[in-house]
C-alpha positions as CSV (number, residue, x, y, z in Angstrom):
1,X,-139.3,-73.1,20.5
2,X,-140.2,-71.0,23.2
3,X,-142.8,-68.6,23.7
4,X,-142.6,-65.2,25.6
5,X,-144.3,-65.0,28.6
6,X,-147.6,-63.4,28.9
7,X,-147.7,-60.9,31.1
8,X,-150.4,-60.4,33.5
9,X,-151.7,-57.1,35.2
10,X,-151.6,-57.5,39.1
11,X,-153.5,-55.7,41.4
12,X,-153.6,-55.6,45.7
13,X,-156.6,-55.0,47.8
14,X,-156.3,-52.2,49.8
15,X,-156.1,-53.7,53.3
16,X,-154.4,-56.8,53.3
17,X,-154.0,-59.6,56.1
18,X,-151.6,-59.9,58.5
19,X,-151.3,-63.3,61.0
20,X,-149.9,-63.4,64.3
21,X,-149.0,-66.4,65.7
22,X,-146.8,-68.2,67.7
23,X,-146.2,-71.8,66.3
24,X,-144.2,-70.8,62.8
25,X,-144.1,-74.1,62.1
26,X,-147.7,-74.6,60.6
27,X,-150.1,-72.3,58.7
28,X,-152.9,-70.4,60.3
29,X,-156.4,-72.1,60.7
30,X,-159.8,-70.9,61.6
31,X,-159.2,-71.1,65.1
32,X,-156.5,-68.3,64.6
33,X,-159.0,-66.2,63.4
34,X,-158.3,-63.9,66.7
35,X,-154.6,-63.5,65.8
36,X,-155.8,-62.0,62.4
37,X,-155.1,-58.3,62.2
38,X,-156.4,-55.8,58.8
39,X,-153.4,-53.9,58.0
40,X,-153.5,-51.2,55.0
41,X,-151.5,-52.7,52.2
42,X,-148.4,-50.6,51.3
43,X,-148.3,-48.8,48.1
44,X,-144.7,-48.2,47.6
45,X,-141.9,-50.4,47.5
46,X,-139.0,-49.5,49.7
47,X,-138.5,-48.4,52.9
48,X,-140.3,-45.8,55.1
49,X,-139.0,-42.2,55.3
50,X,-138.4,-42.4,59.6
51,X,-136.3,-46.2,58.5
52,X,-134.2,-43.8,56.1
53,X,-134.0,-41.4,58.9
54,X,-132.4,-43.3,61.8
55,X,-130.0,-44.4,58.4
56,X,-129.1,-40.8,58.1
57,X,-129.0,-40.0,61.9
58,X,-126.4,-43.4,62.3
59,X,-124.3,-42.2,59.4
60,X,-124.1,-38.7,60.6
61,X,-122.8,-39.4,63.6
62,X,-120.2,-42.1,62.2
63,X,-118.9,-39.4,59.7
64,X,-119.0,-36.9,62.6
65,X,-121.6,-34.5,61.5
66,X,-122.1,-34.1,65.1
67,X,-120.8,-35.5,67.9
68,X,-123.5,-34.0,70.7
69,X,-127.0,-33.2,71.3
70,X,-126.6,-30.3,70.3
71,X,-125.1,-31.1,67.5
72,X,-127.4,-33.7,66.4
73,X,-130.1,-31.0,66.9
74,X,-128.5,-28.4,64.6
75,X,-127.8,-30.9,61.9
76,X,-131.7,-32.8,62.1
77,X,-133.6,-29.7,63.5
78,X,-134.6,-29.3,67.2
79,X,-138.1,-30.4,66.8
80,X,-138.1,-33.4,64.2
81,X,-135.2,-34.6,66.7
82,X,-137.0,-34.1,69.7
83,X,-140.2,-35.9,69.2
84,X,-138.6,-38.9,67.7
85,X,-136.0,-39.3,70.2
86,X,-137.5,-41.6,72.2
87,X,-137.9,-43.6,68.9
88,X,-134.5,-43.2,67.8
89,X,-133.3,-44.8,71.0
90,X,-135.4,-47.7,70.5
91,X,-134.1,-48.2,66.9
92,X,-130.6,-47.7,67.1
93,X,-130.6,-50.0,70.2
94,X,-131.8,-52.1,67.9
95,X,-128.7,-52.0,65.5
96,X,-126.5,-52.5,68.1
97,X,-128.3,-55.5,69.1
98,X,-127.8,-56.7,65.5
99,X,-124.0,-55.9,65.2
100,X,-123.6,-58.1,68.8
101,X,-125.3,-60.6,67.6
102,X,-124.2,-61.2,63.9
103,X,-121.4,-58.4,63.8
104,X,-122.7,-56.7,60.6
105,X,-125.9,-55.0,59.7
106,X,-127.4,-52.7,56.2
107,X,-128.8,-49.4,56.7
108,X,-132.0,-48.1,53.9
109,X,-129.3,-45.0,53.9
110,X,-127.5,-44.9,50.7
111,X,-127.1,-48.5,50.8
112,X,-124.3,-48.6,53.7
113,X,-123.2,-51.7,55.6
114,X,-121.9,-51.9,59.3
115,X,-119.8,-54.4,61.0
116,X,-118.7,-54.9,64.7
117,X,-116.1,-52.2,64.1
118,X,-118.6,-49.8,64.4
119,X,-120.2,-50.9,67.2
120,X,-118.2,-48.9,70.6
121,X,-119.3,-45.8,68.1
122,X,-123.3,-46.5,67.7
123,X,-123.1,-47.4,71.2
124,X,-122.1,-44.1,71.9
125,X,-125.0,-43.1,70.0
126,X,-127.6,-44.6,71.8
127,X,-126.1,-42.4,74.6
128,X,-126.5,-39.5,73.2
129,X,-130.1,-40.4,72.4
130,X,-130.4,-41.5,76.0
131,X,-129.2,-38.1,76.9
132,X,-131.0,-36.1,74.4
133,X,-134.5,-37.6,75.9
134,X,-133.0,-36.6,79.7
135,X,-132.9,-33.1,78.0
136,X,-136.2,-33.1,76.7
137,X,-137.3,-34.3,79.9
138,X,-136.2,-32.0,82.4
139,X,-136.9,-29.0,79.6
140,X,-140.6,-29.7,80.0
141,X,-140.3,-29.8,83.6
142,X,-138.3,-26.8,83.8
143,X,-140.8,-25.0,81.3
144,X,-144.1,-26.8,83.0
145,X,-142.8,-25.3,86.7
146,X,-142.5,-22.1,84.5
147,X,-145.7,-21.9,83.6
148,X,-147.5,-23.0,87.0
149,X,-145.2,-20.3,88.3
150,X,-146.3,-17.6,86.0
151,X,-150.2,-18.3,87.0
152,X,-149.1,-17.9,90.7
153,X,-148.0,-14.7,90.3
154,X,-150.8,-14.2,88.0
155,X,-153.6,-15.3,90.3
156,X,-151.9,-12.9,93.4
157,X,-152.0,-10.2,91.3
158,X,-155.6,-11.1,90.8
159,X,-156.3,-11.4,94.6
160,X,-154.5,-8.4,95.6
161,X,-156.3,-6.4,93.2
162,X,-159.5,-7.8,94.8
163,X,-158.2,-6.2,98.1
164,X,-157.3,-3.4,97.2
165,X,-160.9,-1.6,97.5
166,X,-161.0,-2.7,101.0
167,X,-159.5,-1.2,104.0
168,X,-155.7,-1.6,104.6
169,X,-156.4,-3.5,108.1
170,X,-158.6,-6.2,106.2
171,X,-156.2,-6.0,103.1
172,X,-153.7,-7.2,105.3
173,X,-155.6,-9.8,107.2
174,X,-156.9,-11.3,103.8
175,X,-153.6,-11.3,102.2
176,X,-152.2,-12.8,105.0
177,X,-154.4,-15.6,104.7
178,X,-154.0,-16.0,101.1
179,X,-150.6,-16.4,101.4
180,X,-150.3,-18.9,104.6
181,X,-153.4,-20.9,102.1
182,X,-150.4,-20.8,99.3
183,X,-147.9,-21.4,102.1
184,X,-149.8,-24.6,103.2
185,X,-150.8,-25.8,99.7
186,X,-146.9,-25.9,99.1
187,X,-145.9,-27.4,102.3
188,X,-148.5,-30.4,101.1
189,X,-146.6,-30.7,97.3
190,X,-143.9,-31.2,99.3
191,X,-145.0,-33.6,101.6
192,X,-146.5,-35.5,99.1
């Protein structure tokens, strides 16, 4: 006759080990001790919410949600999008590696499954991702030269007020100055 099982309560510490090493062909020893890293020990089966994510961002585009950055950016929001773009690259890359290499591939998202059919499409997905960084890129260039502008005009503003209590003759001088000091400070960027 058989008995039923006893059931046992387990628990997990919070930090648990984690072993890096190279050779996976034997178990660590003491003199691995450096590869041992403390990780926290998760407390939630399943996968992350950023995994579920770059699900939701793949399927999107396969169903055609958006075919753009700027599409992609209206369906996802403009700022969740933008700071993990570069990380969306990365990951998607990473499918597309997969569906080379073995043709087929499950996303966490709503349980789907890819094969090498898809692949020409989540290539052209880690395009737009390429692109959407470029974006971000040059937008903080374009909005960084924006703001050193703006103090330029700021600080001559400043300095011309400064002249204005002295005589026109040594106004003039001064500002001339000032502005062949700007002249040659720019002349140097450039150079540089």
């Amino acid at each position: 006759m058989l008995e039923p099982p006893t059931s046992k309560t387990l628990t997990f510490a919070p930090i648990s080990e984690q072993w890096t090493f190279k050779d996976c062909d034997r178990k660590p020893t003491a003199e691995d001790k450096h590869d041992l890293t403390l990780v926290p020990t998760k407390d939630a089966d399943g996968p992350n919410e950023y995994t579920i994510f770059v699900g939701r961002v793949v399927a999107a585009y396969l169903m055609n949600q958006f075919r753009d950055t700027t599409g992609i950016r209206s369906v996802f929001g403009k700022d969740y999008v933008n700071t993990l773009g570069p990380y969306l690259v990365q990951d998607v890359q990473m499918i597309v590696d997969q569906l080379q290499a073995t043709g087929k591939i499950a996303l966490y998202y709503n349980a789907y499954k890819l094969n090498s059919a898809h692949l020409a499409r989540i290539t052209l997905l880690v395009n737009i991702l390429h692109i959407l960084n470029l974006e971000n890129t040059v937008n903080g260039i374009v909005e960084k030269a924006h703001k050193e502008q703006a103090a330029s005009v700021q600080m001559a503003r400043g300095l011309r007020l400064e002249f204005e209590g002295e005589s026109e003759e040594e106004s003039e001088s001064d500002e001339e100055r000032v502005l062949d000091d700007l002249e040659l400070r720019f002349a140097a960027l450039l150079n540089q």
